[in-house]
N, C-alpha and C positions, 0 to 999 in steps of 0.2 A: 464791591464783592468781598464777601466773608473769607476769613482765614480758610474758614472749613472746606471751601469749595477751592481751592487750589489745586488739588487734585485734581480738576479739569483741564486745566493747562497743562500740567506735570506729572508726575507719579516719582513720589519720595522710593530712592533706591537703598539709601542707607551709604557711609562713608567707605565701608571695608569691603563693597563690592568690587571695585575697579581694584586690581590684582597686576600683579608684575608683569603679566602676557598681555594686556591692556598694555601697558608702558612700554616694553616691547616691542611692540603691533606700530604704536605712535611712533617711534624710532626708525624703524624699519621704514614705515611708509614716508616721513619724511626725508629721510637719507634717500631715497627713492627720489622724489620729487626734487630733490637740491642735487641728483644727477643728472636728471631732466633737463633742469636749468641749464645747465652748466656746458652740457652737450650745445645747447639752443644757444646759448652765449656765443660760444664757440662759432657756430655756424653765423651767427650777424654778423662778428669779427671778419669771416671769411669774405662773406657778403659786402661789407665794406671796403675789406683790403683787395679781393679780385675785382669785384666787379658782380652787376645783376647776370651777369653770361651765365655764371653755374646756376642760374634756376631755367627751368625751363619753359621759360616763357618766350613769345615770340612778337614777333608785328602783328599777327591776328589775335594771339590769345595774351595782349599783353595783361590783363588780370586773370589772375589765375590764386594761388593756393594762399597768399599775403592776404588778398582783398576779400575771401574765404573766411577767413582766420578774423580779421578785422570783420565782418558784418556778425559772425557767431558770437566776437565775443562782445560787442557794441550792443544786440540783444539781452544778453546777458546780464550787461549793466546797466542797462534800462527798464528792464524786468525787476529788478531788487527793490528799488526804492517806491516803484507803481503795486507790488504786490503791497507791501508794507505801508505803504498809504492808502491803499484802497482800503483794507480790512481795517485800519484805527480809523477811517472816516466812516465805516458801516458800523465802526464801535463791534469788532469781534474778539470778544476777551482770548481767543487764541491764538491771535498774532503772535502772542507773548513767546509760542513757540519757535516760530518762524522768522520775526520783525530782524534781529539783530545777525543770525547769518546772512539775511534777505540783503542789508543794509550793505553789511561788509565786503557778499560779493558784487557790489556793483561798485563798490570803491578800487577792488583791485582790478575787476575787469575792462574798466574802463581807461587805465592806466593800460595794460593790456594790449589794450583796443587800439588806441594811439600811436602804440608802437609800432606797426602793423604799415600805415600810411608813410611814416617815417622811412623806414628801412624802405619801400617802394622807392621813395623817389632816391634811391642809390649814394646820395649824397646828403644825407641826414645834418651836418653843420649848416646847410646850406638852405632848410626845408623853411626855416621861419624868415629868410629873407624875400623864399618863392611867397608864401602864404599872407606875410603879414599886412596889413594893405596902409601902405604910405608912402606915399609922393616920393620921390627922390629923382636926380639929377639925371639917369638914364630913361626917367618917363618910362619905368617899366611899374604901374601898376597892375594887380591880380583880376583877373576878370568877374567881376560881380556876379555875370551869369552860369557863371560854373558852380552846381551845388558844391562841389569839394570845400569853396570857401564858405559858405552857409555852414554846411559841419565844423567850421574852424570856430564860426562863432559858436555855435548853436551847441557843440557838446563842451566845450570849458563851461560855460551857464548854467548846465546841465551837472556835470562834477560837482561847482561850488554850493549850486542848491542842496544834493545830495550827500555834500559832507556835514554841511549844516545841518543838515537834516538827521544823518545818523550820529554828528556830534550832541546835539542836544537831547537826545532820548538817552545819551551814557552817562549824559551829567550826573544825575542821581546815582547812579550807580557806580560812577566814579567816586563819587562821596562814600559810601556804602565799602567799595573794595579799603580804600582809605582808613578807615577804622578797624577793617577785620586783619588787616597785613602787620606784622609785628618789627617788618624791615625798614627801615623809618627810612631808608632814602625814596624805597618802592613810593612807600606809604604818602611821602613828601613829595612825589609826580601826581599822585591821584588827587592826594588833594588839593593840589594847584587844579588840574584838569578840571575838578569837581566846583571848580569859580565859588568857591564858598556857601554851597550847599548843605540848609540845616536839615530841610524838610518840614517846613509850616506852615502852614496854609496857605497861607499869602503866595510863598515860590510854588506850591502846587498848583495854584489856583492861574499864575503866571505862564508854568510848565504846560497845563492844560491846553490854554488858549493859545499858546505860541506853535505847539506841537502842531495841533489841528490846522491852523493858518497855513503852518509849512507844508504840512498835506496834502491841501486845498492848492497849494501853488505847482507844489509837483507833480500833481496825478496829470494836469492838461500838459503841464512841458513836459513830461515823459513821452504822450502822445505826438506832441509838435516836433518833439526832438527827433523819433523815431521815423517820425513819417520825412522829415528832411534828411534822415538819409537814406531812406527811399527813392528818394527824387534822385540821388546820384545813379541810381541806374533807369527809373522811368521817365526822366526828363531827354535821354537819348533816343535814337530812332532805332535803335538796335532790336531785333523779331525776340522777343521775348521777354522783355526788360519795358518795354515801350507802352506801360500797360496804367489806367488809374487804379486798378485794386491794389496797387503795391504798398501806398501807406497803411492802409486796415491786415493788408496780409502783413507786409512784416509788423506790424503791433501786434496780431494775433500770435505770431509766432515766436517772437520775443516772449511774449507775455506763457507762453507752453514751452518754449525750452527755460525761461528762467525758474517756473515752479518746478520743474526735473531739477533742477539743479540746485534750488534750495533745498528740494526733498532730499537730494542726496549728499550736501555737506550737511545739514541737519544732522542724518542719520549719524556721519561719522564722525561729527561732534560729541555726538552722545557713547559710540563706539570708541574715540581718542581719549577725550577730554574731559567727559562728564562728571565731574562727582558728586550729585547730588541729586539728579534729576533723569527721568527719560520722557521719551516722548509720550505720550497716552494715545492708544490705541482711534480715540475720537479724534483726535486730533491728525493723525496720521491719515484717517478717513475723511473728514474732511478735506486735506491739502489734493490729495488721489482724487476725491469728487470734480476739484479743478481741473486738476490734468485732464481728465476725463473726457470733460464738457467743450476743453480747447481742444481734446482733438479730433472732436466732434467737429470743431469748428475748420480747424485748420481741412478736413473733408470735404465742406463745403466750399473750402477756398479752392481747392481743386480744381473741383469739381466745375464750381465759375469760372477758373482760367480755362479750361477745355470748353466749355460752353461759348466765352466771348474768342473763340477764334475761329469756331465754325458760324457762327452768327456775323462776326464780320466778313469771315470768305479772303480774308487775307491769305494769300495763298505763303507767303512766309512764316507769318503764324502757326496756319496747318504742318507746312514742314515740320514745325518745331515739334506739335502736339504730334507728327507720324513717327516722330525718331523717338519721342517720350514710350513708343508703343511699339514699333518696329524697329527701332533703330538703335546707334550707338549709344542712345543716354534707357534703352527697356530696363539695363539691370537696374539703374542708378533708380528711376524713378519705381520700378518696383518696389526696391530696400527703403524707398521713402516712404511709400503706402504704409509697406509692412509695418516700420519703425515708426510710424507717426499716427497711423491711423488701428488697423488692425491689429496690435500686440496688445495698444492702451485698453481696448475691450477688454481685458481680463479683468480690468476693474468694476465692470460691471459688478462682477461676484463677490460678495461682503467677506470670504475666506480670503480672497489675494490681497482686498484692501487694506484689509488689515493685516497683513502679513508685513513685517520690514523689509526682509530677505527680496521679497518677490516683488516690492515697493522700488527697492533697490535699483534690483534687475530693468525691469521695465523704465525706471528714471533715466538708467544708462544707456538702455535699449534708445529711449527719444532723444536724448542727446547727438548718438550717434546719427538717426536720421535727420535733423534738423542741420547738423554738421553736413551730410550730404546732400541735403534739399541746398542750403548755400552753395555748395561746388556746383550743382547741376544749376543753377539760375547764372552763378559765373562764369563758369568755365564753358558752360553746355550751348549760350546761346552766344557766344564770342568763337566758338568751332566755326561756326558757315554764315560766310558773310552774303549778304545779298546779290553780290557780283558773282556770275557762273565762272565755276574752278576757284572763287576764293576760298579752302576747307585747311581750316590750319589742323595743327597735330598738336598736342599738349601732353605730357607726364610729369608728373613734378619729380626734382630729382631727390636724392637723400637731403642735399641741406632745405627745402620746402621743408620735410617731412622733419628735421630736425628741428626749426622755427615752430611748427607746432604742437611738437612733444615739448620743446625748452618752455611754452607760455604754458602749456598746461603744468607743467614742472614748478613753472613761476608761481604759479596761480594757489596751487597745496601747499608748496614752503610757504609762503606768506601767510595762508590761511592757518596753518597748522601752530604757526606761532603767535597768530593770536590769537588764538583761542587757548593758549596758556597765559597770557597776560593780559588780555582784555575782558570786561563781563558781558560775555556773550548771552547769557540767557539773565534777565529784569526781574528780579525779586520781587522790587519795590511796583514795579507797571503788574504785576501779579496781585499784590494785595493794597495798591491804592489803585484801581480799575479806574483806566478815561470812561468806561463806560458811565459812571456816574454822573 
């Protein structure tokens, strides 16, 4: 791809744009987010030091708002590294916009993610002696047949591929930052980082092949991954969870809240941090086309869960699908319709697609319903046990609700600071195109 055509990926802003209310703005929202934290900190601490008693969970509803929080954010970071693969293995010069946010939030979400199971089991020092599977003197090994342990292996494999993965697409670039920084300690990290990085044929011609291979090996483990931990609730006999579409559904929906959620550090990347570049307006259209078409899809998932429960005539089933419509979960799975299926139509219209603002909007918008599609599949079918009069009661209390305002907290302080130290958007992947 020619110099001249860069502007397809980008649109050159000029240096003097981003102004002191830019820096400001960046201030503010992270001192924001490292309160967030910190409250959340706060509240594990408690969680640790009293006990799981201050959440409210119970013997029926014992997964509740943790298990919640852990499947949202485990989408999240399985989503990053499959958008960003798929698009350099279809060879779409405009990853270039998307590929290296894509990358980063599956590195910290999956960190995130982990936490999540941790803090569950109440006694976190104690979590890698439950989990780890070896022989000892008590004959207490971990039960093979519990997917919990499947997720033990199956997402660390899943992190190292994807660090690997977003480590080697920075090499160049770590080279690159390395020559333009005038701080020679900085400059002295990069270029270590940068493994001695000239740029010559030869290492492109290396970078090329190794990039695509690594692609090619994550795009199906993101699948395998996602779909085992599925299994952790379809592999149960529990009315609602007990289902086969659960691996394609949560892939698809993984795969439609992660594009929300590139879309929207994207955007505020370019709003925080940006000094050189914005997003182009095709390229913004394009990303929205995805959304789009997934929540076209995630409709049709629906629409197939309510279908395979009047079709079987499982009268638990139905219960579940009569409360989704008359009952205790009508709001919940309204706001999920709303949020997931009928707001994203506005994309239809070439004015919203291309709008930021209203890109924005609607990114937030699906986040939120996919956050509550999660509570309603956890919480909603652990409410009524198959035994008449088992109907548990659930509300999460404030430290719930604090664990996850502290990870989303977590999640922009980190983000926020690298994307002052790290090179988020690829120069070099701009004007040496894999496409060739």
């Amino acid at each position: 791809m020619n110099k001249s055509n860069t502007n397809i990926i980008f649109k050159f802003t000029g240096k003097n744009e981003f102004t002191k209310n830019h820096r400001l703005n960046y201030i503010i929202f992270l001192s924001i987010s490292i309160i967030l934290f910190l409250q959340g900190a706060i509240s594990t601490w408690l969680t640790f030091s009293i006990g799981l008693g201050i959440w409210g969970i119970n013997d029926l509803v014992c997964w509740a708002f943790d298990i919640t929080n852990f499947v949202f954010w485990i989408g999240l970071a399985h989503s990053g590294t499959l958008i960003s693969a798929i698009l350099l293995l279809l060879r779409q010069n405009w990853r270039s916009t998307y590929n290296k946010p894509a990358e980063t939030m599956t590195l910290i979400s999956i960190v995130i993610a982990l936490t999540y199971p941790i803090i569950h089991t109440g006694r976190p020092w104690l979590a890698w002696y439950w989990l780890f599977p070896y022989p000892n003197e008590m004959a207490l090994m971990p039960n093979f047949k519990s997917a919990l342990i499947w997720d033990y292996f199956a997402i660390p494999i899943y992190f190292i591929v994807s660090l690997v993965f977003w480590y080697l697409g920075m090499i160049p670039d770590f080279a690159r930052k390395s020559k333009e920084l005038t701080v020679s300690k900085l400059s002295s990290v990069y270029s270590k980082l940068s493994l001695g990085w000239n740029g010559n044929s030869m290492q492109w011609n290396i970078f090329r092949q190794t990039y695509l291979l690594l692609a090619g090996i994550a795009t199906p483990l993101v699948i395998a991954v996602h779909s085992i931990v599925s299994y952790d609730f379809s592999v149960t006999l529990v009315s609602g969870w007990h289902l086969t579409i659960f691996p394609p559904y949560f892939i698809a929906g993984a795969i439609f809240s992660g594009c929300a959620f590139v879309q929207v550090i994207t955007l505020l990347k370019e709003y925080f941090g940006a000094k050189k570049y914005r997003i182009s307006n095709e390229n913004l259209e394009k990303m929205n086309k995805i959304i789009l078409t997934f929540s076209l899809l995630m409709a049709y998932v629906y629409i197939t869960e309510i279908f395979f429960a009047f079709y079987s005539g499982n009268k638990y089933e139905l219960n579940l699908i009569n409360r989704k419509f008359y009952g205790d979960l009508s709001l919940l799975f309204f706001l999920v319709v709303l949020s997931n299926f009928i707001i994203p139509q506005l994309l239809w219209f070439f004015k919203f697609r291309n709008s930021k603002l209203i890109s924005l909007l609607i990114s937030l918008i699906i986040l939120f319903g996919m956050w509550l599609e999660r509570y309603m599949i956890v919480v909603g079918s652990l409410k009524y046990d198959n035994l008449v009069g088992m109907i548990g009661f659930y509300f999460p209390t404030v430290y719930e609700l604090s664990l996850l305002f502290g990870s989303i907290g977590l999640f922009f302080m980190v983000y926020l600071i690298l994307i002052k130290v790290l090179p988020m958007y690829s120069d070099l992947e701009i004007e040496f195109s894999l496409s060739k």
